[in-house]
C-alpha positions in Angstrom: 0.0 0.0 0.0 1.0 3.9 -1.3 2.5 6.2 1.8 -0.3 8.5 0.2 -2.7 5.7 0.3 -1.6 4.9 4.3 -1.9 8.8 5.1 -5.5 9.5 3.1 -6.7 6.1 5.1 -5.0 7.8 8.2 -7.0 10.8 7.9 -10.0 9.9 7.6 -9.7 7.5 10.2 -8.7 10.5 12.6 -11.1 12.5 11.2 -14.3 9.9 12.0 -13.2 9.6 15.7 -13.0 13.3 16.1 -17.0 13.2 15.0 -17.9 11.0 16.8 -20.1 10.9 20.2 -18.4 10.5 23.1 -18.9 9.1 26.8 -18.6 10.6 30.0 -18.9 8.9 33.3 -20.4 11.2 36.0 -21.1 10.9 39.7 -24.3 13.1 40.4 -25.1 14.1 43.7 -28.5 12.5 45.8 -29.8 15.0 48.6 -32.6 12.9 48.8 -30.4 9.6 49.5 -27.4 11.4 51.0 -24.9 10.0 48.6 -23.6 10.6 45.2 -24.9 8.1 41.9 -22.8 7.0 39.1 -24.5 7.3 35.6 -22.8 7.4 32.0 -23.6 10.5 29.4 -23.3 10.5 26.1 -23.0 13.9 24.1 -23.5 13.6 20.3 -20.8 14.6 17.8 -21.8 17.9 17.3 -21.3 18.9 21.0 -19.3 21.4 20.7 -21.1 23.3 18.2 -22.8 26.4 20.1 -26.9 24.6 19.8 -28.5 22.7 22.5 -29.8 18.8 22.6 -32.6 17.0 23.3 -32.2 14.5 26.1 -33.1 10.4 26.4 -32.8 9.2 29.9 -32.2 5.7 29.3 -32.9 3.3 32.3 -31.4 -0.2 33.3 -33.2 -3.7 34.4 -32.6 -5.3 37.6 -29.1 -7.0 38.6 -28.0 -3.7 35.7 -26.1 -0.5 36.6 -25.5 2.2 35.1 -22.9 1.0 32.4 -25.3 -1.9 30.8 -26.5 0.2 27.8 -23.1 1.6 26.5 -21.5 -2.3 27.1 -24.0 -4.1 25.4 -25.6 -2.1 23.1 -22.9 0.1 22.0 -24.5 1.2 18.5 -26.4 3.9 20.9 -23.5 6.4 20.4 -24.2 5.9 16.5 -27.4 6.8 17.1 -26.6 9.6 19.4 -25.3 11.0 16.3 -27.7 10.4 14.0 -30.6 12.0 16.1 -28.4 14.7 17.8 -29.3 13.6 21.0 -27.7 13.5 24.3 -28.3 9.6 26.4 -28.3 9.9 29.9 -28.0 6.1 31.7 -28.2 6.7 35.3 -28.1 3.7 37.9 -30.9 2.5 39.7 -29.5 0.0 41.8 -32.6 -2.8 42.3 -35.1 0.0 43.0 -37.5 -0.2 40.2 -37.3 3.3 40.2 -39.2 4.3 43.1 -39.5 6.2 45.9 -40.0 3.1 48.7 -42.8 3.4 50.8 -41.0 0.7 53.2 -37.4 2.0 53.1 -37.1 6.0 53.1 -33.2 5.4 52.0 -34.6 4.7 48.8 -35.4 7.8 46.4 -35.0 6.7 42.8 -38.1 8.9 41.9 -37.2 11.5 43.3 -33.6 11.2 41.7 -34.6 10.7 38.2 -37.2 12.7 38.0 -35.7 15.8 39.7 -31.7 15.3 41.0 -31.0 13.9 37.8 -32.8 15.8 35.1 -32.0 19.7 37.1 -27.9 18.2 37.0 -28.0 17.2 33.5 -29.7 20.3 32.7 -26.9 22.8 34.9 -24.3 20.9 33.1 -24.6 19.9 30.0 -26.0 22.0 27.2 -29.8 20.7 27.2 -33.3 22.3 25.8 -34.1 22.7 29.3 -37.8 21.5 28.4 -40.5 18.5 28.4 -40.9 19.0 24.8 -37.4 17.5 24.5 -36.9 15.1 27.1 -38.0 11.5 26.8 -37.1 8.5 29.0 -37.0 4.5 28.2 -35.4 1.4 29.6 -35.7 -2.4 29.7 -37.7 -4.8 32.0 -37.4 -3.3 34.7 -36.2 0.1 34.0 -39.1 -0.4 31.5 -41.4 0.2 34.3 -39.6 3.1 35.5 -39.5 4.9 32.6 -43.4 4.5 32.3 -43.9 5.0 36.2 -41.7 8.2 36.1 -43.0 9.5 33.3 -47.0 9.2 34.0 -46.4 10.6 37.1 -44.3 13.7 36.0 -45.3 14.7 32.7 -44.4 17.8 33.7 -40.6 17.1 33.0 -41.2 14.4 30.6 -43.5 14.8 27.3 -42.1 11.2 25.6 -41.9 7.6 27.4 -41.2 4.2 26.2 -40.8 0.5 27.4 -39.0 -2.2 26.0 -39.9 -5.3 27.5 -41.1 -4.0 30.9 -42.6 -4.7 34.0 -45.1 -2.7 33.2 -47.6 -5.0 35.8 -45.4 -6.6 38.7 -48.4 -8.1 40.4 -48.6 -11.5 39.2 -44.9 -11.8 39.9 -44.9 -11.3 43.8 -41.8 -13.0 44.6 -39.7 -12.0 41.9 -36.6 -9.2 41.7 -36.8 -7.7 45.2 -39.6 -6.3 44.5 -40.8 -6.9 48.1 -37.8 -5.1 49.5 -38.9 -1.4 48.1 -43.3 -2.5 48.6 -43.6 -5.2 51.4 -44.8 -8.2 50.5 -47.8 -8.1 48.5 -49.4 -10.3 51.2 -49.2 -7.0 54.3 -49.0 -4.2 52.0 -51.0 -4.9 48.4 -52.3 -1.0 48.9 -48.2 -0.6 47.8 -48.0 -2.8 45.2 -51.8 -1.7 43.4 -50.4 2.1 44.0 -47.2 1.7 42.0 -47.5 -0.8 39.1 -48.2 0.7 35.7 -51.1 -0.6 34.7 -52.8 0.9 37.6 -51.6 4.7 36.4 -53.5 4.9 33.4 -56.1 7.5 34.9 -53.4 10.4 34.8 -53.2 9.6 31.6 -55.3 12.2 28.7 -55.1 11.9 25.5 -51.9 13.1 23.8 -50.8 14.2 27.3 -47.6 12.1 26.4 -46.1 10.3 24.1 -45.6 6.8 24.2 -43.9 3.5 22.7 -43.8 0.1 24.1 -42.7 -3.0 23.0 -42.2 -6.5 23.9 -40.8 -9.5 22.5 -43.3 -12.5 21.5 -41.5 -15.1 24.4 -41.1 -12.8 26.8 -42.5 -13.4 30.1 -43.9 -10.2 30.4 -45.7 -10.6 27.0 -49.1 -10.3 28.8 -48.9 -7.7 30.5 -47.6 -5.6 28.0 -50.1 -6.7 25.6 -52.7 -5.9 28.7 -51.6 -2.5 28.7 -52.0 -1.8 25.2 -55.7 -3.1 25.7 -55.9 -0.4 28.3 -54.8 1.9 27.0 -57.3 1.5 23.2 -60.2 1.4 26.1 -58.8 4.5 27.5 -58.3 6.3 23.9 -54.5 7.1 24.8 -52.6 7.3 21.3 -49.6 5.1 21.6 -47.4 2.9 19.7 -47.4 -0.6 20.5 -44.7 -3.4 18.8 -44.6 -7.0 19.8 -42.4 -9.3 17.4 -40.6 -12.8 17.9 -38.0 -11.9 20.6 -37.3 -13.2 24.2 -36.0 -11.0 27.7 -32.6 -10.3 26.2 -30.2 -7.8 24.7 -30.4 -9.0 21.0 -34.0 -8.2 21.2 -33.1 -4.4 23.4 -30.3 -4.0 21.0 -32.9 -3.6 18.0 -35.9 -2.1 20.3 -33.4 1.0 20.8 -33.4 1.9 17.1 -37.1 2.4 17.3 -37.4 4.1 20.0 -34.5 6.9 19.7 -36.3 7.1 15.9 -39.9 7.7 18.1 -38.5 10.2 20.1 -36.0 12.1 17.4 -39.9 12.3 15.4 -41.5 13.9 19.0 -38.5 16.3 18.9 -38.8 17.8 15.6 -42.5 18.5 15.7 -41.5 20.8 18.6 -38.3 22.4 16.6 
């Protein structure tokens, strides 16, 4: 190979990682919980232009942390850059996102939803606004994203789910659940009050935006399909996908593509 060819190849190779998104790994402070939370950012390639970004909070499932989405489904800093969108992955410990009537050391709501968004939005160059902040996240964080969003559509104007818990109920002793509710058996008041499927009422028409998707063979097929059902009776526009897919990262790593696209459409018809 040419030295001319070996230097063109060169500079196009530097050229490509110098526009491309990159990662940052930030340790954002909890008053709430008393104690600082790890999460990963990722700024699109265009950062350091002078505009501001849209924002995706995207949430773990339980036994995750904070770095599951950039390890396993690494083609989100592609997309990053496609969209021109900034990808907040906090961690949520086993929480299921939130605020634990049973343990008061447990604020995950109140992190997301507040902590969270007001520090992305101090330090990184955001449109401060619900019109371009969305949140997702798998099985569990699936929940949360749905949970936290229903519930503060104030902050939030797009949600999705992939795969998500979406109605923990029939699952009673599964994921620790009992650990942040009380077992369903002394407190079901706890568990009725903060499953999904049982926050549809806040819901209006259009009042957010909202994707879910589940795979086929996934255990929490039913559900999800459930809470589509609900939400036709209710007359809440939504999108809802199911396809041949298990509970697994082959199935989240194409689920992503969808919903960044779903959100990067609720963006621009507020540009």
């Amino acid at each position: 190979m040419s030295l001319r060819l070996n230097l063109i190849l060169l500079t196009v190779s530097v050229c490509l990682m110098a526009n491309a998104a990159t990662v940052d790994t930030v340790n954002v402070p909890s008053p709430s919980m008393n104690k600082n939370i790890p999460a990963i950012v990722i700024k699109p390639d265009q950062y350091q232009t002078n505009q501001k970004f849209p924002v995706v909070y995207l949430l773990h499932g339980y036994s995750g942390c904070y770095k599951d989405w950039v390890k396993q489904a690494p083609g989100i800093k592609n997309l990053s850059d496609q969209y021109q969108m900034i990808l907040v992955c906090p961690d949520g410990s086993n929480s299921w996102y939130f605020d634990s009537p049973v343990n008061p050391s447990v604020r995950y709501e109140t992190f997301v939803s507040g902590e969270l968004v007001n520090w992305i939005d101090h330090h990184y160059k955001t449109i401060g606004n619900r019109e371009n902040r969305a949140i997702t996240g798998l099985s569990m964080g699936g929940h949360g994203a749905l949970y936290l969003a229903i519930r503060h559509q104030d902050i939030f104007g797009a949600a999705g789910s992939m795969s998500g818990g979406v109605d923990f109920r029939p699952f009673p002793n599964n994921w620790d659940i009992h650990n942040q509710l009380g077992s369903y058996g002394e407190h079901p008041e706890n568990w009725e009050s903060h499953t999904v499927i049982n926050l549809l009422h806040l819901l209006t028409p259009n009042s957010l935006r909202l994707i879910i998707d589940c795979g086929s063979e996934d255990f929490f097929y039913n559900v999800n399909k459930n809470l589509h059902e609900q939400l036709l009776y209710r007359n809440i526009p939504h999108d809802f996908t199911t396809r041949p897919g298990s509970h697994n990262w082959q199935y989240w790593n194409n689920s992503i593509k969808y919903h960044l696209l779903f959100f990067n459409d609720y963006f621009q018809s507020h540009r």
